[in-house]
C-alpha positions in Angstrom: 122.7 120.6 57.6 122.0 119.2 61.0 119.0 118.9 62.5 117.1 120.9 65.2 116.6 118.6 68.6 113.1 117.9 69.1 113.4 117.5 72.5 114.0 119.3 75.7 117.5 118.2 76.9 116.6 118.9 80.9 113.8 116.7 80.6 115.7 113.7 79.3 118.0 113.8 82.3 115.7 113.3 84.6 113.6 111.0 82.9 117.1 109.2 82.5 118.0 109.8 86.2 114.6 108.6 87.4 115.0 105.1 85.4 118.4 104.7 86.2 117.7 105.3 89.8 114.8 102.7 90.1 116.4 99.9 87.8 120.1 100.7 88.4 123.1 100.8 85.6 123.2 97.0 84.7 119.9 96.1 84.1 118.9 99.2 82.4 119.1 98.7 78.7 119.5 100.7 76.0 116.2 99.9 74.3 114.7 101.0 77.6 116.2 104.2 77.6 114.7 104.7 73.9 111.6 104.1 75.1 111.2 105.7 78.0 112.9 109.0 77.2 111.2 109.0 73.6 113.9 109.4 71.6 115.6 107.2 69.3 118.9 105.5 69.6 120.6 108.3 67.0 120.0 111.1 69.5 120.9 109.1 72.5 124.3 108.5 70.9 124.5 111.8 69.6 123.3 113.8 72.5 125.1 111.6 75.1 127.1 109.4 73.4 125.5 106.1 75.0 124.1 104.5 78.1 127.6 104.7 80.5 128.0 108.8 79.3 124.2 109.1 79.7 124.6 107.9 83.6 127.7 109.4 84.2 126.0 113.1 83.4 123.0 112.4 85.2 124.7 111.0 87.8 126.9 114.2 88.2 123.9 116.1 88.4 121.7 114.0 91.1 125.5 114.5 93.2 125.6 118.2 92.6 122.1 118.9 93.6 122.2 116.4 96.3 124.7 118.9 98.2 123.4 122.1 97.0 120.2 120.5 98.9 121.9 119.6 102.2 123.6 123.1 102.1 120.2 124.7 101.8 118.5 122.6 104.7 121.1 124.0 106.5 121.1 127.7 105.7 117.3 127.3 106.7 117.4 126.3 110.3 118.4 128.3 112.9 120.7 126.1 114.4 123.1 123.3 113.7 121.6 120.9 115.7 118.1 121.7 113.9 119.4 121.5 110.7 121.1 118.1 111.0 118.1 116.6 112.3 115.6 118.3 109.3 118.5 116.6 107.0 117.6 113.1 108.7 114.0 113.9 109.2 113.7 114.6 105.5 115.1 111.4 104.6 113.2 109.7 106.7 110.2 111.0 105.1 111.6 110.8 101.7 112.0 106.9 102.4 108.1 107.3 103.5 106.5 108.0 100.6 109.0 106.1 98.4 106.4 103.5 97.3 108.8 102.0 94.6 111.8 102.1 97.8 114.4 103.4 95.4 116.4 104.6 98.0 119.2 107.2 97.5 120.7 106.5 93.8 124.1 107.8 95.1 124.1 104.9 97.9 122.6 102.0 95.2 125.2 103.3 92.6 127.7 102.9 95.5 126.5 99.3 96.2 125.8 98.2 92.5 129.4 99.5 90.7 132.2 99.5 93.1 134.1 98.0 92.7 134.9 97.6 89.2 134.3 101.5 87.8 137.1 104.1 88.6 135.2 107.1 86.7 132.0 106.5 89.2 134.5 105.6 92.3 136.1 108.9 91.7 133.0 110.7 91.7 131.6 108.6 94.7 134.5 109.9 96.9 134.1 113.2 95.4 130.2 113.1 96.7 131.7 111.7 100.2 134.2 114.1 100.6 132.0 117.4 99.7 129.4 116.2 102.2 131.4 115.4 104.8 132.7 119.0 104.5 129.3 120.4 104.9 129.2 118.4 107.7 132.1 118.9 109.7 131.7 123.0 109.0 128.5 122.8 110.2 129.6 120.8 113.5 132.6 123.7 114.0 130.5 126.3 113.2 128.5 124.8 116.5 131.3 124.4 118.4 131.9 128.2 117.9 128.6 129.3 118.7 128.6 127.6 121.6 125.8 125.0 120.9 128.1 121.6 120.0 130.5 121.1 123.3 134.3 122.5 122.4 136.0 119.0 123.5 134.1 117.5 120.3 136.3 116.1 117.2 134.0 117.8 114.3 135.8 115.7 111.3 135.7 112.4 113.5 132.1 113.4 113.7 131.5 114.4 110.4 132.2 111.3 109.1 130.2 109.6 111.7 126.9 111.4 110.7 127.9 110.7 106.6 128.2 107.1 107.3 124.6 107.1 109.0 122.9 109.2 106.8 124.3 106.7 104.2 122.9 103.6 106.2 119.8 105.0 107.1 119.0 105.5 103.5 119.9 101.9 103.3 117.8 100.8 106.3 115.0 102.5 105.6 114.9 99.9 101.8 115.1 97.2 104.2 112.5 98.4 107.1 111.2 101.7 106.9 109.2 102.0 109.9 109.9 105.4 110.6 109.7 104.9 114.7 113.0 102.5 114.1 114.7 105.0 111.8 113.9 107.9 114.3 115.5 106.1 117.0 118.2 105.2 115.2 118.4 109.0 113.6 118.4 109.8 118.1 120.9 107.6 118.8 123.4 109.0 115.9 122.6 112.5 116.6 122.9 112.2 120.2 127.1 112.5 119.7 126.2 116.1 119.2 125.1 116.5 122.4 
C-alpha cells in the first residue's frame, strides 16, 4: 500500500523555486534540495522524478505567474503608458530590496542554460513570446485610444520594451542604483511618446 505524502506539494515548489533561483541549475545539488525542502531523496524522485523535472515544473510555474503578474499590472492602471511604467517601476523596486541580488530567475536561467537545453530554450521563447504579446496589445490598444501616436510600430516596440525589461533586470545585479535604472527605464519608455 503506498504511502500518504507528508508534505505539502505547493510548498516544496517554492522552496525549490526559491533555491534554484538564488544558486541556479548547475550548482544546485541534489543533497541540497533534500535538505532544504525536508524531504528525502525517495519522495524527490517519486514526486518529481529528480533535480532537471524538479526545475523544469517550477520553472513552468515562476513563467506562468510571471505573466499572469504583468497582465494584472496592467489591468490595474488606467492607462497604457501607466501601466508600463508600474511594470518597470516594480522591478526596479523589486531589484531594491533584493539583498541576495537574485535577479529575475527567467533572465539567469536564460544566461546559465542556453545554450545547451532545448526543453528550457523552448520554454524561454515560449516566456518571450507571451510577453511580448502582452506588450504589443497593450501598445495597440494605446494606439487606439489615442494615447500611443498611430505612426508607431507596436511589435517593433514590443520587442523593444521585452528586451529592456530583460536588461534592466540584469543591470540592476550589476548596479542597482535606482536613479540610473530610472533613467534608463525614461529613456526606454520615452519611444512611447
Amino acid at each position: 500500500m503506498p504511502r500518504k505524502k507528508q508534505f505539502n506539494e505547493e510548498e516544496i515548489l517554492k522552496k525549490a523555486m526559491e533555491l534554484f533561483w538564488e544558486k541556479g541549475f548547475h550548482a544546485t545539488s541534489i543533497q541540497n534540495l533534500v535538505t532544504c525542502l525536508g524531504i528525502n531523496r525517495a519522495s524527490l524522485y517519486d514526486t518529481f522524478g529528480g533535480k532537471e523535472e524538479l526545475f523544469n515544473k517550477v520553472f513552468e510555474r515562476y513563467r506562468k505567474d510571471g505573466g499572469d503578474t504583468i497582465q494584472s499590472t496592467f489591468d490595474k492602471e488606467k492607462s497604457v503608458k501607466a501601466g508600463f511604467c508600474r511594470l518597470f517601476e516594480d522591478a526596479i523596486e523589486k531589484a531594491q530590496n533584493d539583498m541576495a541580488q537574485k535577479g529575475c530567475f527567467v533572465v539567469n536561467t536564460t544566461t546559465e542554460l542556453i545554450p545547451g537545453d532545448e526543453t528550457i530554450h523552448k520554454a524561454l521563447r515560449k516566456n518571450k513570446e507571451n510577453i511580448e504579446s502582452i506588450f504589443i496589445s497593450q501598445i495597440k490598444k494605446g494606439i487606439e485610444n489615442g494615447e500611443i501616436d498611430a505612426s508607431k510600430d507596436a511589435e517593433s516596440i514590443g520587442h523593444m520594451l521585452f528586451a529592456l525589461f530583460s536588461g534592466l533586470q540584469v543591470m540592476a545585479k550589476v548596479d542597482p542604483d535606482p536613479n540610473k535604472l530610472r533613467k534608463l527605464l525614461k529613456s526606454g519608455l520615452s519611444v512611447l511618446d
